[in-house]
ROFIVO-406280 format. One record per residue (C-alpha): residue number from 1; residue in one letter; chain; x, y, z. Coordinates in steps of 0.2 Angstrom, whole numbers, plus 5000, padded with zeros to 4 digits. Layout:
N
<site num="NUM" residu="A" chaine="A" east="X" north="Y" up="Z"/>
...
This chain:
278
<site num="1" residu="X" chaine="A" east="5000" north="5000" up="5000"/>
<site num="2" residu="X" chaine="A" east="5015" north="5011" up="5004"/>
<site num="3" residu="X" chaine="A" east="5021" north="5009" up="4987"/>
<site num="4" residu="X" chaine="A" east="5007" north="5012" up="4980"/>
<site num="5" residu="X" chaine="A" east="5004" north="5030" up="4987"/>
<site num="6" residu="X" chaine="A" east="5024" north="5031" up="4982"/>
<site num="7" residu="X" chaine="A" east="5018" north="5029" up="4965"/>
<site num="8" residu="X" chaine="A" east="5005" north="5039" up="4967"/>
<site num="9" residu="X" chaine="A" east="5013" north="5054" up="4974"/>
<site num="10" residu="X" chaine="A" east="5028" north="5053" up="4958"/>
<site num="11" residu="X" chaine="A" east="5013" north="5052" up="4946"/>
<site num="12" residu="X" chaine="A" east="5005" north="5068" up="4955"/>
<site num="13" residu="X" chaine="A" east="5023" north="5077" up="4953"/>
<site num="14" residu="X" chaine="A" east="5027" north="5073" up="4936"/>
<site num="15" residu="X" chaine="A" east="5008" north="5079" up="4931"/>
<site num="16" residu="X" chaine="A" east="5013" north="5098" up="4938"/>
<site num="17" residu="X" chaine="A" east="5030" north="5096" up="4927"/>
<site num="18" residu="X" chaine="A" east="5026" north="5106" up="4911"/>
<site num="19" residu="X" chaine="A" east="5032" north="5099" up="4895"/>
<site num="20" residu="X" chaine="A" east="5048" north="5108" up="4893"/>
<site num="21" residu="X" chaine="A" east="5054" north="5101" up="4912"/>
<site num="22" residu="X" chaine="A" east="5051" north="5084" up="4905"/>
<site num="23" residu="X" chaine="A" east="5060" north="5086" up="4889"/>
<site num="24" residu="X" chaine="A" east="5074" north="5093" up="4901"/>
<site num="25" residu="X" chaine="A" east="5073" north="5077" up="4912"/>
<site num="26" residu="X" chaine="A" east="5075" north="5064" up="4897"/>
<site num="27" residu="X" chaine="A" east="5089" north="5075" up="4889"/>
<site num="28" residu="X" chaine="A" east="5098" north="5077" up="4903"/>
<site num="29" residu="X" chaine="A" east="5094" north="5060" up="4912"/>
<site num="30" residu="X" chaine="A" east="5089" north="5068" up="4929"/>
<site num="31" residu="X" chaine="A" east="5078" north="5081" up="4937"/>
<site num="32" residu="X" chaine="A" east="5086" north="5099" up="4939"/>
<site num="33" residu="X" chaine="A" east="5088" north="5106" up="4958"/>
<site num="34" residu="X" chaine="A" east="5077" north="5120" up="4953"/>
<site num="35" residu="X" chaine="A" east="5062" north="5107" up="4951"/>
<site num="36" residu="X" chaine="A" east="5054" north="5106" up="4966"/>
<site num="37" residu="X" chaine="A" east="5050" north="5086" up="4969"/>
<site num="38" residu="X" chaine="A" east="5050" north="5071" up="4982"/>
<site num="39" residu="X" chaine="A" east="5065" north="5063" up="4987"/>
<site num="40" residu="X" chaine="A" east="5060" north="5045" up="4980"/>
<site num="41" residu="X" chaine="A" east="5056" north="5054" up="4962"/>
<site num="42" residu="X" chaine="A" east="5072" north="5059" up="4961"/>
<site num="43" residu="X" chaine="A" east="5081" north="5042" up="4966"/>
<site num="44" residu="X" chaine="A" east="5068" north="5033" up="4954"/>
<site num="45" residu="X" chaine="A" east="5071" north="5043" up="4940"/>
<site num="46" residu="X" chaine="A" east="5090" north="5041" up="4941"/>
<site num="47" residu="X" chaine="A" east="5087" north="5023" up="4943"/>
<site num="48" residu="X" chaine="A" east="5077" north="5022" up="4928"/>
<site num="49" residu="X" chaine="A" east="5090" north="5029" up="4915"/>
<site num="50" residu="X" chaine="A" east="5103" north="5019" up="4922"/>
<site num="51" residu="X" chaine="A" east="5095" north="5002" up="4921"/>
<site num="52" residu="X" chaine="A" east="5089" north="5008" up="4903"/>
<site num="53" residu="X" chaine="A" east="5109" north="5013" up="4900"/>
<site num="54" residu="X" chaine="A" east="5116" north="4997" up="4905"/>
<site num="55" residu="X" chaine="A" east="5101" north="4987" up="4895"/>
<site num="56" residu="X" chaine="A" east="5109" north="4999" up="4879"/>
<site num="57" residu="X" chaine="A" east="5128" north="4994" up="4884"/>
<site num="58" residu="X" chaine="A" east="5123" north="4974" up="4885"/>
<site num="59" residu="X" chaine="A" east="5115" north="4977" up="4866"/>
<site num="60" residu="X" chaine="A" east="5129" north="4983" up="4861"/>
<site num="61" residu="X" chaine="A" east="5141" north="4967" up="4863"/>
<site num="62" residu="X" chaine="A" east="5156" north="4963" up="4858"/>
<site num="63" residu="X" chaine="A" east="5148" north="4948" up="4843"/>
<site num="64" residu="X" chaine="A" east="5138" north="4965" up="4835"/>
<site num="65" residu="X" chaine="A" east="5156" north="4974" up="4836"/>
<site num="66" residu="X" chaine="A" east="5164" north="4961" up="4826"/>
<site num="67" residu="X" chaine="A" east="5151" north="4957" up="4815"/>
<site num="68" residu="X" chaine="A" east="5151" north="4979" up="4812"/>
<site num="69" residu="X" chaine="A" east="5168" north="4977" up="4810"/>
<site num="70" residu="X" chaine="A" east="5168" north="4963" up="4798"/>
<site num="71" residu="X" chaine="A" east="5154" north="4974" up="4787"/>
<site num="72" residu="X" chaine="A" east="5163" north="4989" up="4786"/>
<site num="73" residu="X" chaine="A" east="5179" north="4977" up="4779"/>
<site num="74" residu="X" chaine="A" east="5169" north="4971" up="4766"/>
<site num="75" residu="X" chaine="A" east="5163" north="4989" up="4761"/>
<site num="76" residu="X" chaine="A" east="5181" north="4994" up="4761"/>
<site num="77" residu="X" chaine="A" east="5187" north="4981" up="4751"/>
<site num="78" residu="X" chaine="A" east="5173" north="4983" up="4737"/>
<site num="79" residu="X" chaine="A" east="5178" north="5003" up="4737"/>
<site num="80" residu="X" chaine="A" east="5197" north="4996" up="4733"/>
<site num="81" residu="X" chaine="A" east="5191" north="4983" up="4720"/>
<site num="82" residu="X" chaine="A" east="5181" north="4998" up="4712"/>
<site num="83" residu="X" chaine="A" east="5194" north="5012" up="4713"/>
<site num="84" residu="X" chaine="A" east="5208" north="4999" up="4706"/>
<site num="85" residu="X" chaine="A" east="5199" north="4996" up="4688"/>
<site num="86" residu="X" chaine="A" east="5195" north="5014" up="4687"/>
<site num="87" residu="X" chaine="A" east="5213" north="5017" up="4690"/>
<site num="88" residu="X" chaine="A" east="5215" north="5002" up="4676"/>
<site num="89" residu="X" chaine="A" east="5206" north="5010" up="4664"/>
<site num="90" residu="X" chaine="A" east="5213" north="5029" up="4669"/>
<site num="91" residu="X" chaine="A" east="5233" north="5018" up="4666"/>
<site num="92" residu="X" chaine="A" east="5226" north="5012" up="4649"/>
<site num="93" residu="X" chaine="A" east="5218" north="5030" up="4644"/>
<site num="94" residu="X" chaine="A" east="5235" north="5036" up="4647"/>
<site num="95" residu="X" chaine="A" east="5244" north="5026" up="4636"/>
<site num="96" residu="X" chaine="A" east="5234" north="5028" up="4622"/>
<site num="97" residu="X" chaine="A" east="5234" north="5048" up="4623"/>
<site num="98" residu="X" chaine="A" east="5255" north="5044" up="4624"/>
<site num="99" residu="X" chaine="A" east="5254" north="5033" up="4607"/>
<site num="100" residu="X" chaine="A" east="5244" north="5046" up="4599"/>
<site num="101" residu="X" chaine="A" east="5255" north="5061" up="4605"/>
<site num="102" residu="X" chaine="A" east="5271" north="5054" up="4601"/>
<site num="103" residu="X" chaine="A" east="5262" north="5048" up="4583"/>
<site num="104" residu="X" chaine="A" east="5257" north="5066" up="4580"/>
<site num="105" residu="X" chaine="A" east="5275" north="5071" up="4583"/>
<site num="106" residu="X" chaine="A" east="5283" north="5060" up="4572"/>
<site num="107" residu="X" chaine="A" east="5269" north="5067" up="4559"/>
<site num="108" residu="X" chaine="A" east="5276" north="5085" up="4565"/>
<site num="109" residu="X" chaine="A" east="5293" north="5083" up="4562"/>
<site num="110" residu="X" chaine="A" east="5291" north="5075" up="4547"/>
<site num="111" residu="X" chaine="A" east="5282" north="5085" up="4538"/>
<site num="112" residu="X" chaine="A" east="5294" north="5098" up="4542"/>
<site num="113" residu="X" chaine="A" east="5306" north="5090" up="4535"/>
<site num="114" residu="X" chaine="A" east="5296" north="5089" up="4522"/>
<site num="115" residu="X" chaine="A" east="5291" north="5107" up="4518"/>
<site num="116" residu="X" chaine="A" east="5310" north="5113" up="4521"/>
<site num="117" residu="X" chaine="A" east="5316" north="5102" up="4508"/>
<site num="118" residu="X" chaine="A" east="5302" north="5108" up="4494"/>
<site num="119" residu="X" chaine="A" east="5308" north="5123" up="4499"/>
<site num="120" residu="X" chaine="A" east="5327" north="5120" up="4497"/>
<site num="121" residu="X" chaine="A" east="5322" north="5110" up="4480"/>
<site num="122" residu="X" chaine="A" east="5320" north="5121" up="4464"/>
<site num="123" residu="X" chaine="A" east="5305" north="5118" up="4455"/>
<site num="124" residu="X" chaine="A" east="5306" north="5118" up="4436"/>
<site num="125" residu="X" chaine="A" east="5289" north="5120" up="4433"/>
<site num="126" residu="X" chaine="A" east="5288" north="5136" up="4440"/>
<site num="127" residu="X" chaine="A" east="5292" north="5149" up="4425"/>
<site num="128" residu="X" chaine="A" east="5306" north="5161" up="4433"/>
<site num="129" residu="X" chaine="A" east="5305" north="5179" up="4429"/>
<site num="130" residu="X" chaine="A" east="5318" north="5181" up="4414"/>
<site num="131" residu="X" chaine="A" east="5333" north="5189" up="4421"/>
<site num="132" residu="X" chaine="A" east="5343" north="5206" up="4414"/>
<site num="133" residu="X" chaine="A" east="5356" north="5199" up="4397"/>
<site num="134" residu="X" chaine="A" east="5375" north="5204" up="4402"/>
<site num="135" residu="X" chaine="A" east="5386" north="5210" up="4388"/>
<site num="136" residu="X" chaine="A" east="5405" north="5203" up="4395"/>
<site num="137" residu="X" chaine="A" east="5417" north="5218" up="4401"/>
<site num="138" residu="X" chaine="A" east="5401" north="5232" up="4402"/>
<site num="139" residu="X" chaine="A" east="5394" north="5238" up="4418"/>
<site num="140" residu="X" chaine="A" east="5377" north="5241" up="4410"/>
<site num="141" residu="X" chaine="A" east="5364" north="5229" up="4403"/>
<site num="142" residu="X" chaine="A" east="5349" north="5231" up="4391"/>
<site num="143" residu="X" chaine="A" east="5333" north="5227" up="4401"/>
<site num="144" residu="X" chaine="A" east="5314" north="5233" up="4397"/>
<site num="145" residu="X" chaine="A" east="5308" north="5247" up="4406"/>
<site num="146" residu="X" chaine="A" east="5292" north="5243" up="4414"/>
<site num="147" residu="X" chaine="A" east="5284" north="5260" up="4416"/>
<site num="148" residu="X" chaine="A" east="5291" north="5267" up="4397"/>
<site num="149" residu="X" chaine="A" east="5287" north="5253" up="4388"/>
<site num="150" residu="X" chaine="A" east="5304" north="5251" up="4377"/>
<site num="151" residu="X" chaine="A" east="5322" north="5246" up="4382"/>
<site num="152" residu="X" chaine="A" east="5333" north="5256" up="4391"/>
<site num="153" residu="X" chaine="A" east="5351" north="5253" up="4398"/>
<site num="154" residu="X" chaine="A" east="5350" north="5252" up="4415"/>
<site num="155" residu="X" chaine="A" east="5366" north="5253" up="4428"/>
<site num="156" residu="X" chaine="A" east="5368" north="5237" up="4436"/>
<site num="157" residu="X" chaine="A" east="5382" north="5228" up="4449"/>
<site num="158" residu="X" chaine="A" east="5390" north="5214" up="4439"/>
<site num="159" residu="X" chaine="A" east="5387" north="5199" up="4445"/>
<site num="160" residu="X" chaine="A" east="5403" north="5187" up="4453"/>
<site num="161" residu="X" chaine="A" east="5394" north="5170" up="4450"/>
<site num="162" residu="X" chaine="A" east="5384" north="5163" up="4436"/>
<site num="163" residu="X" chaine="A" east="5370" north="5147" up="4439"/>
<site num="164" residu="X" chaine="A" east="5377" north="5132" up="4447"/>
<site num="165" residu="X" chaine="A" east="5383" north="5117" up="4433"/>
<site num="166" residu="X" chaine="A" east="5380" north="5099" up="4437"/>
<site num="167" residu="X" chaine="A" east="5396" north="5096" up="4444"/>
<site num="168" residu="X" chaine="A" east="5395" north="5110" up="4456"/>
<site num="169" residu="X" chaine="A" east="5376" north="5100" up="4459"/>
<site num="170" residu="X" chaine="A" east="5365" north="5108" up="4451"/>
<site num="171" residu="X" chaine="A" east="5350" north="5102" up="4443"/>
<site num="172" residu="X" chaine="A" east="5343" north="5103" up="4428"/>
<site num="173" residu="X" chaine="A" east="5330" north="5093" up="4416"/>
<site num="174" residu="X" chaine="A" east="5333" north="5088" up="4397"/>
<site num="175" residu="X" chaine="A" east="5324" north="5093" up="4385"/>
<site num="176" residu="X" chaine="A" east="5328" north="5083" up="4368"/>
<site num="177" residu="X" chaine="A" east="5314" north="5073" up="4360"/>
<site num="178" residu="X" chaine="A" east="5319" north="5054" up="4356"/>
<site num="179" residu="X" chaine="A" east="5314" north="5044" up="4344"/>
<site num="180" residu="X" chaine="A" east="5305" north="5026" up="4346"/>
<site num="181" residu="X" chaine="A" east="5321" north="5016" up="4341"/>
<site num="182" residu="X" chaine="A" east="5329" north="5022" up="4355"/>
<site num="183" residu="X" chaine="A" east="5333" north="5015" up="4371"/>
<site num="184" residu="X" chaine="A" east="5337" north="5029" up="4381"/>
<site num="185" residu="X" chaine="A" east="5320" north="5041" up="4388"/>
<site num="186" residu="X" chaine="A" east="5315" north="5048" up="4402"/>
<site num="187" residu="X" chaine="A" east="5304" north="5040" up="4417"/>
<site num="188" residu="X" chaine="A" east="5285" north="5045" up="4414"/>
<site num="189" residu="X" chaine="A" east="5281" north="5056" up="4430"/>
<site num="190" residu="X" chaine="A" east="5268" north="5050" up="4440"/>
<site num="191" residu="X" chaine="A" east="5256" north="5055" up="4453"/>
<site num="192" residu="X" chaine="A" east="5257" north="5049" up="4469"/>
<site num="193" residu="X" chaine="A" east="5239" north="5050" up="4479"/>
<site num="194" residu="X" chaine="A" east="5232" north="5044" up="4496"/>
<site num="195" residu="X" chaine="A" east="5216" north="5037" up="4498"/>
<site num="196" residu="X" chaine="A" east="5206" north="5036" up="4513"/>
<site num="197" residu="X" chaine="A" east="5191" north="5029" up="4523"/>
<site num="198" residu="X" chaine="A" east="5190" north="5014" up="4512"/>
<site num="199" residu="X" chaine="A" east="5179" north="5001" up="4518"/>
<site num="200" residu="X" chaine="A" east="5186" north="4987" up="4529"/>
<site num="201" residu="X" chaine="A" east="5188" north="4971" up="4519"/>
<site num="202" residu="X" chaine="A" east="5193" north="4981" up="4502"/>
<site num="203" residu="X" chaine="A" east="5211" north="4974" up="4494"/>
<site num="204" residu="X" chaine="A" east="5224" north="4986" up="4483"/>
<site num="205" residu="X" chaine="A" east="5217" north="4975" up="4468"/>
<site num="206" residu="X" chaine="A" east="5198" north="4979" up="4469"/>
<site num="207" residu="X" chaine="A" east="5204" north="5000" up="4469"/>
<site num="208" residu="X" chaine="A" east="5217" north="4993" up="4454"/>
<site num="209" residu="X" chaine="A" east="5201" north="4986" up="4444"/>
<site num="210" residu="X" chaine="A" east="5191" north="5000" up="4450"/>
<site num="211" residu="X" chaine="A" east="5201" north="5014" up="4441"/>
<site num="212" residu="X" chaine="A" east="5206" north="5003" up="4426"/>
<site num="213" residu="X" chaine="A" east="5190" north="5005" up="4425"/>
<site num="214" residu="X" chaine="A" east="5186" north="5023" up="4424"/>
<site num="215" residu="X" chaine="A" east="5204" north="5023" up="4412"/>
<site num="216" residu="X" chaine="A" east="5208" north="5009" up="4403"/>
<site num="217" residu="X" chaine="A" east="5222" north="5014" up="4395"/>
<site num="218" residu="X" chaine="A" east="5233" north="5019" up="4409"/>
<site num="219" residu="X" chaine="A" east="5240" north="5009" up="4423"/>
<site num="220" residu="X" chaine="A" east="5241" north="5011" up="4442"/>
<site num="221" residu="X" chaine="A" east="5248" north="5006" up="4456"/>
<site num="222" residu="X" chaine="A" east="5239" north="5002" up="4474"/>
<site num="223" residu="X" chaine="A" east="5248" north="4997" up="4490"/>
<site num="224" residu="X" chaine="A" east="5238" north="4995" up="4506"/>
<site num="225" residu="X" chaine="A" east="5246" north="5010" up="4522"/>
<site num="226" residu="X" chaine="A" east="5248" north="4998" up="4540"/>
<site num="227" residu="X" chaine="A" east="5234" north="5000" up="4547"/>
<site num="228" residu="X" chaine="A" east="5230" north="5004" up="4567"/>
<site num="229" residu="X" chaine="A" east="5222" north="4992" up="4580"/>
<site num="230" residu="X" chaine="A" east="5204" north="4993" up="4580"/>
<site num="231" residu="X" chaine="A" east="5203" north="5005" up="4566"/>
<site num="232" residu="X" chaine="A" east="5185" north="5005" up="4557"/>
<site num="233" residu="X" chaine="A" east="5191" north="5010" up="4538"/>
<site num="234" residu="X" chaine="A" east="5208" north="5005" up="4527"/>
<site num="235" residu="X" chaine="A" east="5220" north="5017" up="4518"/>
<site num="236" residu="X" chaine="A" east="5229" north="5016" up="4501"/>
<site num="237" residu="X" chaine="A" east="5243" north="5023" up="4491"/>
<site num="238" residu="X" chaine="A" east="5239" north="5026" up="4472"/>
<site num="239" residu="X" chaine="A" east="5253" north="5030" up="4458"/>
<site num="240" residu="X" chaine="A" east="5247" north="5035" up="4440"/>
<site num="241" residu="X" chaine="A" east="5251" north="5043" up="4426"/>
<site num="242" residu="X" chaine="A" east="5253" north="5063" up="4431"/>
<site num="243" residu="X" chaine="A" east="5244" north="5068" up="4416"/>
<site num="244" residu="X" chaine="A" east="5226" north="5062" up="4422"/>
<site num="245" residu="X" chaine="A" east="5230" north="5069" up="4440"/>
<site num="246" residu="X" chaine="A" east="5216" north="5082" up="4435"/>
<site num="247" residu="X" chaine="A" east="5204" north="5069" up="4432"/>
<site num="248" residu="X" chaine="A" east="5206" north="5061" up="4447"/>
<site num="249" residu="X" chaine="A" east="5206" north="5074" up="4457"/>
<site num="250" residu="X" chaine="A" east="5188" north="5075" up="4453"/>
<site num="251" residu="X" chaine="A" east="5175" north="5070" up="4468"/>
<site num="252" residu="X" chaine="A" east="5165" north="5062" up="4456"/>
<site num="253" residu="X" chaine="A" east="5175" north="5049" up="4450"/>
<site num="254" residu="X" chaine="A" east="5176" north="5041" up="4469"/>
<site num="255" residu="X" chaine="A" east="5164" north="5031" up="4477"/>
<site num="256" residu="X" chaine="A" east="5154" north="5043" up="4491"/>
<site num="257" residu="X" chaine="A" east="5163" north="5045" up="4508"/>
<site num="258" residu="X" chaine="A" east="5182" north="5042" up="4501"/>
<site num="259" residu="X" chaine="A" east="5194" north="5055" up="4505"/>
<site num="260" residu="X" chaine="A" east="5207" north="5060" up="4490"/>
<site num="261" residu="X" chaine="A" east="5222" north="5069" up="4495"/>
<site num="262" residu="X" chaine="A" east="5241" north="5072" up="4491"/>
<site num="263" residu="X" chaine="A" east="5252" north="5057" up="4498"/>
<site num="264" residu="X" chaine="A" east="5266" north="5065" up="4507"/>
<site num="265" residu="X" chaine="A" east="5281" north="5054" up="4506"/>
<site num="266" residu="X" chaine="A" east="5290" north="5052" up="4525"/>
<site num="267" residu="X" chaine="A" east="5308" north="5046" up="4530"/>
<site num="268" residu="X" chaine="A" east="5316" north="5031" up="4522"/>
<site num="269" residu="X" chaine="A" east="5302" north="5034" up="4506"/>
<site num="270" residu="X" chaine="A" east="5307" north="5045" up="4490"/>
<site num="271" residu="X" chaine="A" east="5305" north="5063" up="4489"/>
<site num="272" residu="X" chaine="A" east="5293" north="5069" up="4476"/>
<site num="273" residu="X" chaine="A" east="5297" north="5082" up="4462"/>
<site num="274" residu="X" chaine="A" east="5285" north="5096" up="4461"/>
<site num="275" residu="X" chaine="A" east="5267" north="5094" up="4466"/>
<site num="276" residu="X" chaine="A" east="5258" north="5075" up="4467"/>
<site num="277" residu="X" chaine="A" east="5273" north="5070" up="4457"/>
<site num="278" residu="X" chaine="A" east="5288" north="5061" up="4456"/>
């Protein structure tokens, strides 16, 4: 009975605690001193949270712990499985990108060669502005005058070298026509032309048919470029005649989505002489 009005009494004090006060209580896990209750309230509340605590702790043991421990192992090791073949992938990204640069250097440097040799190289088919005649032991020559219209003598610096001979290496071309009996004539120049995004599975002897084709009467010659891993289309070198380079220049004469352009000859391959010729 005794206990009973104890439990009465604590009901009767906690029923004049508003609600902030037991908000406090819980938070705090005991009553403030400034809240004026029984003795047995107190000691009953603080007996309550630590009995509550403990049953918490015993949760809590040390199987759970391990079995926690073994979860958070697994997760770790699935992040380090996935952040390894993303950094396998990133490796073999990387190589690539390296393969293609060091290609494009190559490409540089070659065609840099390229271009300072055609401009080292004289080109005969260029028509050279004819120069001033020199009379031997005079100062003067006789030269047109541009803005009279008639020929004048003009005062010029004589000059302490002629054009280079052969044997001081110059070049030069021949001129003379030969006959049919002979042996002895010059190569025919011929065109030199690379073709591109060829379908896969097409061979230099179906291009070879192709354009005998369209020109019976000349000859070419098809040789398939290496071709990259993976690549989706082929490339080939064409030689022809030069005199129907005109011709086949022409988009029309090509099948839709082949790309015609100059072949540019690289180190260890023959220069050409002029323009798409050799």
């Amino acid at each position: 009975m005794a206990c009973a009005l104890d439990v009465s009494k604590m009901r009767s004090d906690l029923n004049k605690l508003n609600k902030d006060v037991l908000i406090d209580i819980i938070v705090n896990r005991s009553i403030p001193d400034r809240i004026s209750v029984s003795d047995n309230m107190r000691k009953y509340i603080k007996n309550q949270f630590e009995e509550k605590f403990d049953e918490f702790y015993d949760a809590t043991s040390s199987n759970l712990k391990i079995s926690n421990e073994i979860d958070q192992l697994k997760c770790n090791l699935k992040i380090s499985i996935v952040e390894r073949n993303a950094l396998q992938r990133l490796v073999k990204e990387l190589e690539n990108t390296t393969k293609n640069q060091e290609m494009l250097i190559d490409l540089l440097k070659e065609n840099r060669k390229s271009t300072t040799a055609e401009l080292v190289e004289p080109n005969h088919n260029v028509a050279t502005p004819q120069r001033p005649v020199m009379i031997p032991g005079r100062k003067s020559v006789i030269g047109h005058n541009k803005e009279a219209g008639s020929v004048s003598s003009m005062k010029v610096r004589t000059p302490t070298r002629s054009i280079r001979s052969p044997s001081e290496g110059g070049i030069f071309q021949g001129s003379s026509i030969v006959t049919a009996d002979q042996s002895f004539a010059g190569a025919v120049r011929r065109a030199w032309l690379h073709v591109g995004r060829v379908s896969l599975g097409t061979d230099a002897k179906s291009i070879e048919n192709y354009l005998k084709g369209k020109f019976p009467s000349n000859s070419f010659l098809v040789e398939p470029l290496p071709v990259r891993e993976n690549a989706h289309s082929l490339s080939f070198k064409v030689s022809s005649e030069l005199s129907i380079l005109d011709d086949l220049n022409k988009p029309e004469l090509w099948p839709r989505g082949v790309t015609i352009r100059r072949f540019k000859f690289f180190r260890g391959q023959r220069k050409t002489e002029g323009s798409n010729s050799d």
